[in-house]
C-alpha positions in Angstrom: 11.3 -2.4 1.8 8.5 -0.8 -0.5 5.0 0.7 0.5 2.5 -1.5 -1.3 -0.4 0.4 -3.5 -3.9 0.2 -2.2 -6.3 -1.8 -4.4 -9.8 0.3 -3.7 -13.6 -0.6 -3.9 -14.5 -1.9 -7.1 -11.7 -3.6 -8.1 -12.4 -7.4 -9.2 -10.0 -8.6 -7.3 -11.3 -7.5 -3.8 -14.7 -10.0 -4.6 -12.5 -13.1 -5.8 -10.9 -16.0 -3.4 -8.0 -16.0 -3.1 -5.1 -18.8 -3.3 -3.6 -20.7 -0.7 0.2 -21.3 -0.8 2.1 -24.0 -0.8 4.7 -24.8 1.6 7.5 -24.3 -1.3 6.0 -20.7 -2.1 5.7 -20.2 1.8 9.8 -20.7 2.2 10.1 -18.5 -1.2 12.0 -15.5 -1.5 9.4 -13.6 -3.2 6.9 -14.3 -0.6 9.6 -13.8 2.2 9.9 -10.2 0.3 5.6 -9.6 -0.3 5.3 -9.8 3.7 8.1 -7.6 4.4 6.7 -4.8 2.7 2.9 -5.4 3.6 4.2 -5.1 7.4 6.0 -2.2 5.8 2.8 -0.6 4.4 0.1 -1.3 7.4 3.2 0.2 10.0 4.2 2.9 7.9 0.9 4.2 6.0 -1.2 3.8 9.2 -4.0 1.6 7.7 -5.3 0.6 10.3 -4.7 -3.0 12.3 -4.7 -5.2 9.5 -4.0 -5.8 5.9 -4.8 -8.4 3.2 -3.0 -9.5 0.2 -6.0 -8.5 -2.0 -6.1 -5.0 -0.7 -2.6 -4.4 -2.4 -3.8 -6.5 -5.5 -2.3 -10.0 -4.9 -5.0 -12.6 -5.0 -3.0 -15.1 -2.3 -4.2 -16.1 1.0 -1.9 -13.9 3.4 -2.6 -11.3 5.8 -1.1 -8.9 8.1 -2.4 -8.2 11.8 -1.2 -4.8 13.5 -3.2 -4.4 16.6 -2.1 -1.8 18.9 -3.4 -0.1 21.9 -4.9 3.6 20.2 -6.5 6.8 22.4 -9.7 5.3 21.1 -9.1 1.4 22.4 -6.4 2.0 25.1 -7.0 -1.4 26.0 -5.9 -3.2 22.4 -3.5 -5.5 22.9 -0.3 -5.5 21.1 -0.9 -8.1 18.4 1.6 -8.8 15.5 1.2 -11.8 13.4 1.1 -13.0 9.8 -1.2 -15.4 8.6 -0.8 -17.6 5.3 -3.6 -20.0 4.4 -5.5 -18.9 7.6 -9.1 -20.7 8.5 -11.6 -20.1 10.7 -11.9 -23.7 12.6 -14.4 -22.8 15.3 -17.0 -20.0 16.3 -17.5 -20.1 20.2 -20.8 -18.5 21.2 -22.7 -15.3 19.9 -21.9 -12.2 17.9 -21.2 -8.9 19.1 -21.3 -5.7 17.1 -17.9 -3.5 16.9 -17.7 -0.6 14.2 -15.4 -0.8 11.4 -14.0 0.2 8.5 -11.9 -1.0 5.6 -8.6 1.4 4.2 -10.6 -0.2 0.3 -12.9 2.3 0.4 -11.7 5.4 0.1 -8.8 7.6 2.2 -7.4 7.1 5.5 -9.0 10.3 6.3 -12.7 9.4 5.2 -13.8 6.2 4.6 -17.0 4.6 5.3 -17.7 2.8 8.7 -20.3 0.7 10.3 -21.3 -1.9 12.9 -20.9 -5.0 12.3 -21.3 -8.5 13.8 -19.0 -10.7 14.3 -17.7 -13.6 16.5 -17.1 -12.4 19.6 -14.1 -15.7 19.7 -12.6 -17.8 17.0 -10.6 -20.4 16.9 -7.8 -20.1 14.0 -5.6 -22.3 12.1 -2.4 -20.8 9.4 1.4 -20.8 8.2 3.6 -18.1 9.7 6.1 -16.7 7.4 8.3 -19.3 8.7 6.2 -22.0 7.5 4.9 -22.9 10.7 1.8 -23.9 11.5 -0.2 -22.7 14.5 -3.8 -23.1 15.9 -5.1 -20.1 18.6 -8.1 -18.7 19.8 -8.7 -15.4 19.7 -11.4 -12.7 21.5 -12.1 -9.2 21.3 -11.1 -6.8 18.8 -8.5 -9.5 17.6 -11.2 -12.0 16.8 -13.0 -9.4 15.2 -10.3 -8.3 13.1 -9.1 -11.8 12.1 -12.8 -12.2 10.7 -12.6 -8.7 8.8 -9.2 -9.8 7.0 -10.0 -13.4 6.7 -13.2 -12.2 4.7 -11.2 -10.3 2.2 -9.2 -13.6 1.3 -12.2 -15.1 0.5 -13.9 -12.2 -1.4 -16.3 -10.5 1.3 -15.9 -7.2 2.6 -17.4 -6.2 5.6 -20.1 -4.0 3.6 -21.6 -7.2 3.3 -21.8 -7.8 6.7 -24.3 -4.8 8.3 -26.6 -5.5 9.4 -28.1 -2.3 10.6 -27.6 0.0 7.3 -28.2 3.3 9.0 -25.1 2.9 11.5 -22.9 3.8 8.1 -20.9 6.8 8.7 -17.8 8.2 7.7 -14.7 7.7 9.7 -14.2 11.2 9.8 -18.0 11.6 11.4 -17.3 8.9 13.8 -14.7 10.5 15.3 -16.4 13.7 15.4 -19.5 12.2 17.2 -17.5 9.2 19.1 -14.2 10.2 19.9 -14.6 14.2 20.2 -12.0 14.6 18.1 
């Protein structure tokens, strides 16, 4: 296993689509090996609950979801999945605004954040690492964070989703102001 390097704002790669995979790529070794070590990098670097294959400069359709319960959300639920090819099938209802923040703009420490609206539930359709497909719907912060890392495999970042420009801060303010910490 091998920490993956962060690809940060600006980079072309962040803006572009990225490729679905196909089932023989899916089964691959080499792909096997990319999602072991991008598990390996969200868990061990702490980036936060989720991590796309652009964000450490692979232009495929994967992504990493590490949702945890935190002092901040005790009430997160334990989510781990990986999602290759994923879609967003359905959008149930209204939008609800949840800050957030992406590990591609700057450290862990003091990156920007903001509230943004999203989906409040989602239904979802990808391939697991073991080529397997699945269809769920998700709520909550999972929903929202599905929509935050499904974005970046199709080239938006969630800078382009405020709507209220003066809620930017930096993480390191928020938690200040917000968490007393």
């Amino acid at each position: 296993m091998r920490i993956l390097r962060r690809t940060q704002f600006g980079n072309p790669i962040l803006r572009q689509p990225t490729r679905e995979l196909s089932h023989e790529e899916i089964v691959s070794t080499k792909v096997k090996d990319f999602v072991v070590n991008m598990r390996y990098t969200l868990e061990s670097k702490g980036y936060g609950v989720g991590l796309a294959a652009p964000q450490v400069g692979k232009a495929v359709a994967i992504t990493v979801i590490g949702i945890k319960p935190t002092p901040s959300r005790p009430d997160n639920p334990v989510i781990n999945l990986v999602l290759i090819n994923p879609k967003i099938i359905k959008k149930y209802g209204s939008k609800k605004t949840m800050w957030e923040g992406c590990i591609s703009f700057g450290d862990t420490k003091n990156f920007p954040y903001a509230q943004v609206p999203r989906y409040k539930k989602i239904r979802v359709q990808w391939i697991d690492e073991m080529a397997k497909t699945h269809e769920e719907d998700f709520e909550g912060i999972t929903a929202h964070v599905l929509q935050h890392e499904i974005d970046h495999l199709n080239g938006v970042l969630f800078v382009d989703r405020v709507k209220d420009t003066k809620s930017y801060i930096t993480i390191a303010e928020y938690k200040k102001r917000f968490l007393k910490s």
